[in-house]
C-alpha positions in Angstrom: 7.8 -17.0 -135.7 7.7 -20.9 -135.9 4.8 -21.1 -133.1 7.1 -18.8 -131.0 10.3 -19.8 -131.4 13.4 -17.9 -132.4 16.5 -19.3 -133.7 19.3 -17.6 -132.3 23.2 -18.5 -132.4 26.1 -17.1 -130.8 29.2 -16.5 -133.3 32.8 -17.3 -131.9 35.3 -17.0 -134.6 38.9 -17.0 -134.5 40.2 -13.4 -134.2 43.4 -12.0 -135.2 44.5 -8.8 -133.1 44.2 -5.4 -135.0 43.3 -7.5 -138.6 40.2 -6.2 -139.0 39.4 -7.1 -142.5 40.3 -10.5 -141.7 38.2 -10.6 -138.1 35.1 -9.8 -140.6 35.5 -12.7 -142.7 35.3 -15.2 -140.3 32.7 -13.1 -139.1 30.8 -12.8 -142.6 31.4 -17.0 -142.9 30.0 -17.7 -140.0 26.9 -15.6 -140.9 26.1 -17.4 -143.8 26.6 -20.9 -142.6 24.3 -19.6 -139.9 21.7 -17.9 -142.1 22.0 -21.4 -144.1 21.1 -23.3 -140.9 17.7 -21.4 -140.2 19.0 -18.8 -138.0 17.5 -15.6 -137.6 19.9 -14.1 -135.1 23.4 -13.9 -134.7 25.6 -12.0 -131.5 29.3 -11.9 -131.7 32.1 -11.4 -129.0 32.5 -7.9 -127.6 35.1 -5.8 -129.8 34.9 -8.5 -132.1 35.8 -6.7 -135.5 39.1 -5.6 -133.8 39.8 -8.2 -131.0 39.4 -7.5 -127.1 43.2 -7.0 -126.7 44.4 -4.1 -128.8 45.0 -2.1 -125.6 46.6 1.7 -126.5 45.8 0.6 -129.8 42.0 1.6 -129.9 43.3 5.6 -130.1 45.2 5.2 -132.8 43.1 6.5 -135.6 44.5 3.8 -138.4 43.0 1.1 -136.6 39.6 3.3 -135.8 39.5 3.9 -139.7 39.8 0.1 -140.4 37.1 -1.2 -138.2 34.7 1.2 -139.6 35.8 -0.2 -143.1 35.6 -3.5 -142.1 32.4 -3.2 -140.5 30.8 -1.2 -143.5 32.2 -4.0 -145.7 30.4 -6.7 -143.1 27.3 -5.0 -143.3 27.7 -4.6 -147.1 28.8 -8.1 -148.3 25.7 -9.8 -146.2 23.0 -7.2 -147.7 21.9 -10.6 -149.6 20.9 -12.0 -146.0 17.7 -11.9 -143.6 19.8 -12.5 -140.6 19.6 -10.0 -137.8 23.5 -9.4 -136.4 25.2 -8.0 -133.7 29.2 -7.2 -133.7 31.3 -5.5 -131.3 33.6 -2.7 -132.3 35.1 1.1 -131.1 33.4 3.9 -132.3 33.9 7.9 -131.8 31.2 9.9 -130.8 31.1 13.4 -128.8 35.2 13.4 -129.3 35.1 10.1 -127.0 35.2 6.3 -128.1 32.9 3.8 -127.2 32.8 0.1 -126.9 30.1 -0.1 -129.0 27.6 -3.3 -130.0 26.3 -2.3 -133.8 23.1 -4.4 -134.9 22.6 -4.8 -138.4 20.4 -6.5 -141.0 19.7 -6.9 -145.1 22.7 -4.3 -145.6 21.6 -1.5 -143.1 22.9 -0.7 -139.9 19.7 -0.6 -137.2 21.6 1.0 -134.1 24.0 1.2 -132.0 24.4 0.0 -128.3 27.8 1.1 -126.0 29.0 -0.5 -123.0 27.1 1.0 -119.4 29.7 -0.5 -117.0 33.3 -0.2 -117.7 35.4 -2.3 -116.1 38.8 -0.6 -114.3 40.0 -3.4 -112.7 43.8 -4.9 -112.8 42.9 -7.1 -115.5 40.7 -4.9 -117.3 40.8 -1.1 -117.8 38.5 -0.5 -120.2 37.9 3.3 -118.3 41.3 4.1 -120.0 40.4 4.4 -123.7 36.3 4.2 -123.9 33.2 6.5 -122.2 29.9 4.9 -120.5 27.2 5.2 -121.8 26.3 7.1 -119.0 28.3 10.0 -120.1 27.0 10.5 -122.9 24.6 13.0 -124.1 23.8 12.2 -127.7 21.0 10.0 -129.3 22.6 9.5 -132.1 25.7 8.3 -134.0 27.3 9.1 -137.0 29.2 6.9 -138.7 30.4 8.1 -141.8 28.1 10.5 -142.3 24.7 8.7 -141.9 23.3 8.8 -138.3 21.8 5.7 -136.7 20.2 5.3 -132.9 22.6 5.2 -130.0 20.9 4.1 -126.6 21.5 1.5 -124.3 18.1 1.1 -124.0 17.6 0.5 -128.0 15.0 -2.5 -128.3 14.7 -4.1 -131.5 11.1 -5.2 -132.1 9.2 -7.4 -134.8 6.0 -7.9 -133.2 5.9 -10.3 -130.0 9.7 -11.1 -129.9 12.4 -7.7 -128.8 15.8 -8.2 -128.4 18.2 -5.9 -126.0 21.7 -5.8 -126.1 24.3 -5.3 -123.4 28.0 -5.7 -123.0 29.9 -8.1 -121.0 30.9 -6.3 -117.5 27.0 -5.4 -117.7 25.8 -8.5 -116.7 28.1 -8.6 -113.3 26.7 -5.9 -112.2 24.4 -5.2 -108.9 21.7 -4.8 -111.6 22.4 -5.1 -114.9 21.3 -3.2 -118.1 19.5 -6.5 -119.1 16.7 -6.3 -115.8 15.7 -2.6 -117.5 15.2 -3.6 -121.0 13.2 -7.1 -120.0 10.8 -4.8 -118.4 11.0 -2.4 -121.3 9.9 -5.1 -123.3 13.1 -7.5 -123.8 12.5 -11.3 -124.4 16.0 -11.8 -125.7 18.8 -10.0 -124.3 22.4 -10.5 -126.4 25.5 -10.1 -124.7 29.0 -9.4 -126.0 31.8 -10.4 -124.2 35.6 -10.8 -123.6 35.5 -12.6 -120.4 38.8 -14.1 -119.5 39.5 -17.5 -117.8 40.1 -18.0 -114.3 40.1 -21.1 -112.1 36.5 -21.4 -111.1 35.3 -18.2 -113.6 33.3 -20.2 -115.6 31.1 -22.2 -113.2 30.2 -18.4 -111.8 29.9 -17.0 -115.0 27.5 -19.8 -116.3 25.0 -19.5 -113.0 25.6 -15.6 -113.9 24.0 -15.8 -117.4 21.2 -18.8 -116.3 20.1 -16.5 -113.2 19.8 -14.0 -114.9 17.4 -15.1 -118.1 15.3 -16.3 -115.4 15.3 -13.1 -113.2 14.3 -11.7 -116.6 12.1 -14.5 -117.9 13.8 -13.8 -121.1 16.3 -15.8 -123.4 19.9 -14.6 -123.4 22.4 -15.4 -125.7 26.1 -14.8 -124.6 29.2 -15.1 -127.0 32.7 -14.2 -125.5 35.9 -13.6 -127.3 37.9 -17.0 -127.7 41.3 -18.1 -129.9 43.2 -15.5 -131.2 43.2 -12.4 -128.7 46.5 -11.7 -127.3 48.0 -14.0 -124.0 50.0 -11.6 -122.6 48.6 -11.9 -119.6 45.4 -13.1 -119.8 43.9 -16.2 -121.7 40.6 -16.6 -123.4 38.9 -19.3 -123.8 35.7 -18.3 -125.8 32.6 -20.0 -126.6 29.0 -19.5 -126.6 25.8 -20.1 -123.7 22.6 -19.5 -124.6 19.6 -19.6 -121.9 16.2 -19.7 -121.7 14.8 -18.9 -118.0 16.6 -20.2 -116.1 18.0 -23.3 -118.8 20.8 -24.0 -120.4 19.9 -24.9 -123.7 22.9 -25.3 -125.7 26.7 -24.5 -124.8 29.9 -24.9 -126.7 33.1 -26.7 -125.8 36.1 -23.9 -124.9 39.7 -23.4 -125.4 39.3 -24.6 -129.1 41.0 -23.5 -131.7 38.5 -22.5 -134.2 35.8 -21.2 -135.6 32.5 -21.9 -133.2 28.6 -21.5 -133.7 26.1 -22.2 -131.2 22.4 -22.7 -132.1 19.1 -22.8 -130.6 15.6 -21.4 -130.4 14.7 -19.5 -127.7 9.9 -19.9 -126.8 8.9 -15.8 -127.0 5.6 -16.9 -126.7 6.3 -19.2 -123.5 8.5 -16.3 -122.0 5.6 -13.9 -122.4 2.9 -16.2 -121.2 5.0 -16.4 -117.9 5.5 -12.5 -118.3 1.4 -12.0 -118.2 1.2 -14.5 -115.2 3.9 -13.2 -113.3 2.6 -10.4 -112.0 5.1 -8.8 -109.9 7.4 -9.0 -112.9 6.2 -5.4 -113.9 5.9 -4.2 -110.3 8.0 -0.8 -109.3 8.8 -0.6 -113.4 7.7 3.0 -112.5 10.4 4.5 -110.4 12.8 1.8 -111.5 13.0 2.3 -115.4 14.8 5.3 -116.6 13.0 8.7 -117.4 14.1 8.6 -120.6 11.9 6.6 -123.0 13.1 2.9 -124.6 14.0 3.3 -128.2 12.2 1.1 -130.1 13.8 0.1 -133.3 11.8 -2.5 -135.7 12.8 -4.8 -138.1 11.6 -7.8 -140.2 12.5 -11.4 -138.4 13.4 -13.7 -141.2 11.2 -16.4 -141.7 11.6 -19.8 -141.6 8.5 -21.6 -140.6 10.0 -25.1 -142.6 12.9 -25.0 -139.7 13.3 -28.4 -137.1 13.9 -27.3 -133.7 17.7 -27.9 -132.5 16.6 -27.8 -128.9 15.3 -30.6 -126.6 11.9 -31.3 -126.6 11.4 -33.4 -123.3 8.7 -36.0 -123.4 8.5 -36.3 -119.7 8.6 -32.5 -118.6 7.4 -33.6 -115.0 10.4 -35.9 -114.4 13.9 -34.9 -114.1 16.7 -37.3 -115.9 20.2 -38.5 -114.6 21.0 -37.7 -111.0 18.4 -35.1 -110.5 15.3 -37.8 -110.1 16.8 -39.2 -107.3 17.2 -35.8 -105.4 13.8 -34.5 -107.0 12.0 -37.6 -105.6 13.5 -37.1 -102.1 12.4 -33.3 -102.3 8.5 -34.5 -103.6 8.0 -36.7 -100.3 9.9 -34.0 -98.0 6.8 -32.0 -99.2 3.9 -34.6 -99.3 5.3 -35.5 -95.5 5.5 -32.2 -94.1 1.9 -31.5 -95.8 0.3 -34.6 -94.3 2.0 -34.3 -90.9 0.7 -30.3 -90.3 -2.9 -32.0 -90.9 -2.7 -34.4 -88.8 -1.2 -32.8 -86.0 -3.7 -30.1 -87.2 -6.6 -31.9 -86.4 -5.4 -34.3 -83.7 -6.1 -37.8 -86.2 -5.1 -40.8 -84.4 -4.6 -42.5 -87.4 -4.4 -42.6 -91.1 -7.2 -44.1 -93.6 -6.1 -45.3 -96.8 -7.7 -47.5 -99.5 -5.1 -49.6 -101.0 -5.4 -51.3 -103.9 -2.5 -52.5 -104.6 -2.1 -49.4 -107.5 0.4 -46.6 -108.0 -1.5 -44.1 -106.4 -2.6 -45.9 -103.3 1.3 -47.1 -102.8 2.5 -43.9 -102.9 -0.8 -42.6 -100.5 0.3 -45.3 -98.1 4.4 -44.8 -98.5 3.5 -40.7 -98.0 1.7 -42.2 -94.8 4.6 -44.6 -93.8 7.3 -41.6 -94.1 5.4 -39.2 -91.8 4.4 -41.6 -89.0 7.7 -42.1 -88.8 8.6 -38.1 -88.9 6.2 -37.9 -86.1 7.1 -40.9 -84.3 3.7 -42.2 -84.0 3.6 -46.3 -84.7 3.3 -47.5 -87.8 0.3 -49.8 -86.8 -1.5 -46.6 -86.1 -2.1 -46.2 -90.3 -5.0 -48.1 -91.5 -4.6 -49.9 -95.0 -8.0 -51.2 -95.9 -8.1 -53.4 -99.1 -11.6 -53.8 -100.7 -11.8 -56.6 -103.4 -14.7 -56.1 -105.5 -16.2 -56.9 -109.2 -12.8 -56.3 -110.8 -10.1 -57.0 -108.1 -7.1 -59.5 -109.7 -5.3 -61.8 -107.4 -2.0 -59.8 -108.6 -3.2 -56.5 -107.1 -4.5 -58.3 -104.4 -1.8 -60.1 -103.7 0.7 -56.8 -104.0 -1.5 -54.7 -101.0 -1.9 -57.4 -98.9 1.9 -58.2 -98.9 3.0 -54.5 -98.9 1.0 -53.5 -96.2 2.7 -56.4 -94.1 6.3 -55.3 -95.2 5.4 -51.8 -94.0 4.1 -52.8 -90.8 1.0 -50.8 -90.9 -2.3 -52.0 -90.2 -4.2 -54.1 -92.7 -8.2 -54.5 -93.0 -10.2 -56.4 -95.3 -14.0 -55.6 -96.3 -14.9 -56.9 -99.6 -17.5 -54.4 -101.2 -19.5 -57.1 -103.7 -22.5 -58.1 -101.1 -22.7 -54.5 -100.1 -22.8 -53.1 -103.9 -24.9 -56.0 -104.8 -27.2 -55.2 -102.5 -27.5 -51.8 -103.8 -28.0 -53.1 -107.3 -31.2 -54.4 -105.9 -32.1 -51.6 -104.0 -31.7 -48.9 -106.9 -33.5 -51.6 -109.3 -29.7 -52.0 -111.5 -29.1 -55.1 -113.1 -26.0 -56.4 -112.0 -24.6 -57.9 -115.1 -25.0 -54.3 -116.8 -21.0 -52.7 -116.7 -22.1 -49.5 -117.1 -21.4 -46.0 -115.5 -23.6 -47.1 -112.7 -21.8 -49.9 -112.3 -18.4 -48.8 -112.3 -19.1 -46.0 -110.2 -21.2 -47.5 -107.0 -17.9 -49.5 -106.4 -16.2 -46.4 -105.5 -18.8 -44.4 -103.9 -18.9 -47.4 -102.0 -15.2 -48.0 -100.9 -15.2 -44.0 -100.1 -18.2 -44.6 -97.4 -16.6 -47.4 -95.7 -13.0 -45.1 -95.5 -15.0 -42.0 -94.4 -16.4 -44.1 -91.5 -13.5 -45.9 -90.8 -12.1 -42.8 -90.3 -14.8 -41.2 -88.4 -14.6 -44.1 -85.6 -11.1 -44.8 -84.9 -10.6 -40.7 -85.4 -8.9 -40.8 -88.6 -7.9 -39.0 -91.4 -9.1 -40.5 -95.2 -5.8 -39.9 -97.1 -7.0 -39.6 -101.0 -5.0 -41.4 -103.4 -6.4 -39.7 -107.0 -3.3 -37.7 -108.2 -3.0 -34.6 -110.7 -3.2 -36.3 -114.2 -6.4 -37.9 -112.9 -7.7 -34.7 -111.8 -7.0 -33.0 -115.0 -8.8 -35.7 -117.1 -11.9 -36.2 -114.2 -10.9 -39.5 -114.3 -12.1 -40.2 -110.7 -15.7 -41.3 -109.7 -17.5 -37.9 -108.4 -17.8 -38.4 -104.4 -16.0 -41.5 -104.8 -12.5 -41.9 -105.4 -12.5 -38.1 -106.1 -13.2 -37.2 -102.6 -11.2 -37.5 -99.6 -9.6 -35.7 -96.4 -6.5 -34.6 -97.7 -5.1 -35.3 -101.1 -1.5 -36.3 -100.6 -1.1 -36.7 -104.7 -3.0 -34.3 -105.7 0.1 -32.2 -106.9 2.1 -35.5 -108.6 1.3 -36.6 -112.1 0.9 -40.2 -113.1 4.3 -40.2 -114.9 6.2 -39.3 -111.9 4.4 -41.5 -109.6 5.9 -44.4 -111.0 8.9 -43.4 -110.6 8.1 -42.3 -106.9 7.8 -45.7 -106.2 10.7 -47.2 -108.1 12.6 -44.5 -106.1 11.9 -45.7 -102.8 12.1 -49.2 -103.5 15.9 -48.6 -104.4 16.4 -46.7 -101.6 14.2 -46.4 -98.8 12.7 -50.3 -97.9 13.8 -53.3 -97.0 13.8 -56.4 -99.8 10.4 -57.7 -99.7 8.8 -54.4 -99.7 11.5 -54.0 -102.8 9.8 -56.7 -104.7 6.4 -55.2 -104.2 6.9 -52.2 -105.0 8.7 -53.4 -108.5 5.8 -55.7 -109.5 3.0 -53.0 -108.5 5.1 -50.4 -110.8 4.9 -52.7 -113.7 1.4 -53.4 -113.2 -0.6 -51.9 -115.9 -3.1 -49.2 -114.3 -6.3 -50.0 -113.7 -9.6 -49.0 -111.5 -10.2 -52.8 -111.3 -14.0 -51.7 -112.1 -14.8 -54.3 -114.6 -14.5 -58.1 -113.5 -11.2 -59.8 -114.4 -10.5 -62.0 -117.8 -10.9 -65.5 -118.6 -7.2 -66.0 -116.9 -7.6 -63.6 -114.1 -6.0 -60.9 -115.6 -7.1 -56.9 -115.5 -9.3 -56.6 -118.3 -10.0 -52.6 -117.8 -6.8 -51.0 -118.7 -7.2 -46.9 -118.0 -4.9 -46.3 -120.9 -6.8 -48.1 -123.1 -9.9 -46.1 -122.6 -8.4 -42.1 -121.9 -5.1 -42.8 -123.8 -1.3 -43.2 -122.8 -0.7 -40.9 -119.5 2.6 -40.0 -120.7 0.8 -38.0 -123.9 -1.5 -36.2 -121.8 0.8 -35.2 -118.6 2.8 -34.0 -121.6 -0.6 -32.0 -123.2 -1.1 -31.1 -119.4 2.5 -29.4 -118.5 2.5 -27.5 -121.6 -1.6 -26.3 -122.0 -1.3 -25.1 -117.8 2.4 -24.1 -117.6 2.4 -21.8 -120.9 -0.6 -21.6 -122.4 0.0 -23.5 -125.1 -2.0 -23.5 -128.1 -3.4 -26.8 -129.6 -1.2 -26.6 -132.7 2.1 -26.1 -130.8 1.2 -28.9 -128.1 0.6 -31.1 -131.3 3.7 -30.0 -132.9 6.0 -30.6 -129.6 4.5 -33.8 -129.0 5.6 -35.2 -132.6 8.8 -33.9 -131.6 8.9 -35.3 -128.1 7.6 -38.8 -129.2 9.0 -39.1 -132.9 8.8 -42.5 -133.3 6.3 -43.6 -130.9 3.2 -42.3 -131.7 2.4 -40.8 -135.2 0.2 -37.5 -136.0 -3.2 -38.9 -135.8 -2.5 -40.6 -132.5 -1.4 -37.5 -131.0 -4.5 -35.6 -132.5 -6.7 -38.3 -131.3 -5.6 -38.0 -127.3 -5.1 -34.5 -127.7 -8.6 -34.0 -128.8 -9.5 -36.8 -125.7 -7.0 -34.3 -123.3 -9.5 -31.5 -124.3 -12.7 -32.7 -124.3 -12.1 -33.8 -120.7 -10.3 -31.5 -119.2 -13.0 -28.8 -119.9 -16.3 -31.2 -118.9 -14.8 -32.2 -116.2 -13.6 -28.9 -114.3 -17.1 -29.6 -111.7 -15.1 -32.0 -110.0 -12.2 -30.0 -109.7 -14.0 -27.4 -107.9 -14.5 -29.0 -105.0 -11.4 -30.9 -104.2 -10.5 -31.6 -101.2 -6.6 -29.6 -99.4 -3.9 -31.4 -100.8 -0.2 -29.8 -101.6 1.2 -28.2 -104.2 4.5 -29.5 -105.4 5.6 -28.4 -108.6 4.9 -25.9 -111.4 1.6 -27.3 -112.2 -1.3 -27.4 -109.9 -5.4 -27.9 -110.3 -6.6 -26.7 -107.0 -9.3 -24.3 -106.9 -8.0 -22.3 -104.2 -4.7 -21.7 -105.9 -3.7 -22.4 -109.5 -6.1 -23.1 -111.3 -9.8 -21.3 -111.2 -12.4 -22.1 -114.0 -15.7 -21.8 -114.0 -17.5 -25.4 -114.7 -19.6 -24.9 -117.5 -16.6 -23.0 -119.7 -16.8 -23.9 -123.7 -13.6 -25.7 -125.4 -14.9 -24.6 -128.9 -12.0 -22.4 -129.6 -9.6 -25.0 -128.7 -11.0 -27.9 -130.3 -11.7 -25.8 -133.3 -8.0 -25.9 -134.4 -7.8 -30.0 -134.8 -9.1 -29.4 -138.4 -6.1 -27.6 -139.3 -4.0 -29.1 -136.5 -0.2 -30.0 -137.6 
């Protein structure tokens, strides 16, 4: 596997009813344009070597005879290729016929899956010509004289990646064939299908096949018979979905006219991280699995380690595109609102404390604020916005709280911190015109006293500011910045808090707050430690010094979320970012990403309560427990050999 992945299509071709010999070719062309494209596995429509629609047909021996000839010539004529396939077809077995799912590879048939849940409906009656696979008593199948496995529960396994099979009518069931086999072991669950079209079918079918690789934390690849099958009275459109927990990642057009192949790559290794973290996912599989055992069935995966991903590769996994920000962001501060709001009723604060700075972090601190006042109906004037120039302060930030604070309506207060950190200079023997740690960081320790005793004598609560991508990178001043009373961003990443603020200036303030907000967005970020340039200007630009905060909330999402190794994070990224930053930049913040994520887990161990609000979370309490002094060597070690 290509660092996990899988490339897996879903065959559609044009069928003609009863032809089996030429169902097969379309078939056996659409394998090898697949197998030339990097694919290693292929699922085709249910009955697909005969067509869905041959009705009373399926008993009549000539057409029995001919599907197994066409299907031996299949498996035959694409001996010559590593691609794993799976093709629908009826076969006898104990005197009965079967709607049977055949997977084959290199020229040899691996084994045989029928149908569980036959459909007896008005449209379909499948319970006239074919048995469940319930009835039947057999393990095996022979098919012209050689015998092959015949389970539902057949799972075909090359190492960490096992694909299960089931049949169309399986999937709408109460619970489906699929739910077994993912806890036998499944990670990729085909399905052949002759679903028909109805108005509104395909909108349930769709949430059908997405629910249920997540249920399953599996991919599934769907293919369902298209063009071709008889319209007597039903039509078909086919096409092909395949998912991912939960995701869509690739779906055809339908009601075309010919021949369709969908392609993607389904993350094994991703599933199975979320399987070993999940840990209710194996819960019960004692009294709900079958007594009989799984049937494990291996083969060789074809390689392809040279293959490009067909798949997106999202650069900004923590924000949502299109019309799903704009929901997403009103969901985010419906959390950090109700969070703050049970805390302060909680401990009976009369007001709110919050450093602003005229920052992203401490805008959205102070809009968090703003939002649940106003949920509780307590004035705004009530929330405390202290600004506290110091060494570094510009007059742009300056300018930016001061103005927003007034637009908001909330209280403003202004202490300037140089006398009182100059002071300390001389009392601690450091000379002042030395930026160094010491310098840097008695600013902040110094701008957290004030707001803790602010706080403590107008019966406040310090809201902290510091948000997750700072956390994960310690890159907050230890009892300083880092500390707080509640930690309204400790769950929101730097890359979505811009965007948190862009989103309520378009839709939740008046015009001059507007314009702040938009100028404090586009500010670069800064902890305004370091005293301004020659023209004013920030001269300390975080960025600069820890690297771009896009690259490492994207090293962050995928090291926490799945466990990602140091190669694959490297290899995504160059995907994600293709031109805009090259290999060595992304090994250089990577290698950053690492070294401080692991030194500075000591400050992440005593954070202060602050919510959870999506996947990813560095709490101490919750998500994410590490001891302090943990060693990095084996993932650092990789960057020699690092792709």
């Amino acid at each position: 596997m290509n660092y996990g992945f899988v490339k897996v299509a879903a065959g559609v071709p044009l069928v003609s009813v009863a032809d089996c010999r030429a169902n097969v070719q379309r078939m056996e062309a659409l394998m090898r344009e697949a197998a030339n494209r990097g694919v290693q596995m292929i699922v085709f429509p249910e009955l697909s070597v005969t067509a869905y629609t041959c009705l009373d047909l399926f008993t009549s021996q000539t057409l029995l005879n001919g599907a197994t000839d066409a299907l031996l010539r299949l498996v035959g004529n694409t001996a010559g290729l590593d691609i794993f396939a799976v093709a629908g077809i009826p076969l006898a077995t104990e005197n009965r016929l079967i709607n049977a799912a055949v997977a084959f590879q290199k020229g040899r048939i691996l084994g045989v899956v029928p149908k569980s849940y036959l459909p007896n409906s008005r449209e379909y009656q499948e319970q006239r010509w074919f048995t469940s696979a319930f009835d039947l008593r057999e393990k095996t199948i022979t098919i012209r004289g050689a015998s092959y496995p015949l389970s539902s529960h057949l799972l075909f396994t090359d190492g960490e990646m096992s694909a299960g099979i089931e049949l169309c009518e399986d999937l709408w069931t109460p619970v489906p064939p699929s739910s077994l086999l993912a806890m036998e072991g499944a990670n990729i669950i085909f399905n052949l299908s002759a679903s028909n079209e109805l108005i509104g079918k395909h909108r349930y079918r769709r949430s059908l096949i997405s629910q249920q690789s997540a249920r399953c934390l599996s991919g599934y690849v769907y293919a369902m018979s298209g063009y071709g099958e008889s319209s007597a009275d039903l039509v078909f459109s086919g096409g092909g979905i395949i998912a991912e927990n939960g995701v869509i990642l690739k779906e055809s057009e339908r009601f075309t006219m010919k021949d369709l192949l969908v392609i993607s790559e389904i993350d094994v290794s991703n599933l199975q991280n979320d399987r070993k973290v999940n840990t209710s996912f194996m819960r019960g599989a004692t009294h709900l699995l079958p007594l009989q055992a799984v049937i494990r069935v291996p083969f060789r995966l074809a390689e392809n380690p040279d293959a490009e991903l067909t798949r997106k590769v999202d650069p900004y996994p923590f924000v949502p595109s299109g019309d799903a920000l704009g929901e997403r962001c009103e969901e985010i501060f419906n959390i950090q609102v109700t969070a703050l709001a049970r805390r302060i009723e909680h401990i009976q604060a009369r007001t709110a404390v919050i450093g602003i700075s005229g920052g992203l972090d401490s805008t959205l601190a102070l809009l968090v604020a703003v939002m649940t006042f106003d949920a509780l109906r307590i004035p705004r004037t009530q929330i405390l916005g202290v600004t506290m120039p110091g060494f570094g302060t510009t007059g742009r930030t300056y300018a930016n709280a001061v103005s927003l604070a007034g637009s908001l309506g909330v209280t403003l207060r202004e202490i300037s911190i140089a006398e009182a950190c100059r002071q300390h200079f001389e009392d601690i023997g450091h000379e002042a015109s030395v930026h160094d740690t010491t310098y840097e960081n008695s600013q902040a320790r110094e701008r957290t006293q004030i707001l803790m005793d602010i706080a403590n004598e107008e019966n406040g609560l310090v809201v902290g500011t510091g948000d997750l991508s700072e956390l994960a990178l310690g890159w907050a001043t230890y009892n300083g910045d880092h500390m707080s009373m509640y930690g309204v961003n400790a769950g929101i990443p730097k890359t979505l808090v811009r965007y948190l603020v862009e989103w309520v200036a378009g839709n939740k303030v008046g015009e001059i707050s507007r314009r702040v907000l938009l100028d404090i967005a586009d500010t670069p970020v800064s902890p305004e430690l370091i005293p301004a340039d020659a023209d004013g200007n920030i001269s300390q630009r975080t960025e600069e010094l820890v690297g771009p905060y896009e690259l490492h909330d994207f090293f962050l999402y995928h090291f926490l979320r799945f466990g990602s190794t140091p190669e694959k994070i490297g290899y995504l990224a160059r995907i994600a970012f293709e031109g805009r930053y090259d290999r060595d930049t992304i090994r250089k913040w990577l290698r950053v990403f690492l070294d401080r994520f692991f030194a500075q887990q000591f400050k992440r161990n005593c954070l202060p309560d602050g919510p959870k609000v999506g996947s990813i979370s560095l709490s101490p309490r919750g998500d994410w427990r590490m001891p302090s002094d943990a060693s990095s060597t084996m993932w650092i070690e990789p960057f020699k050999n690092l792709i």
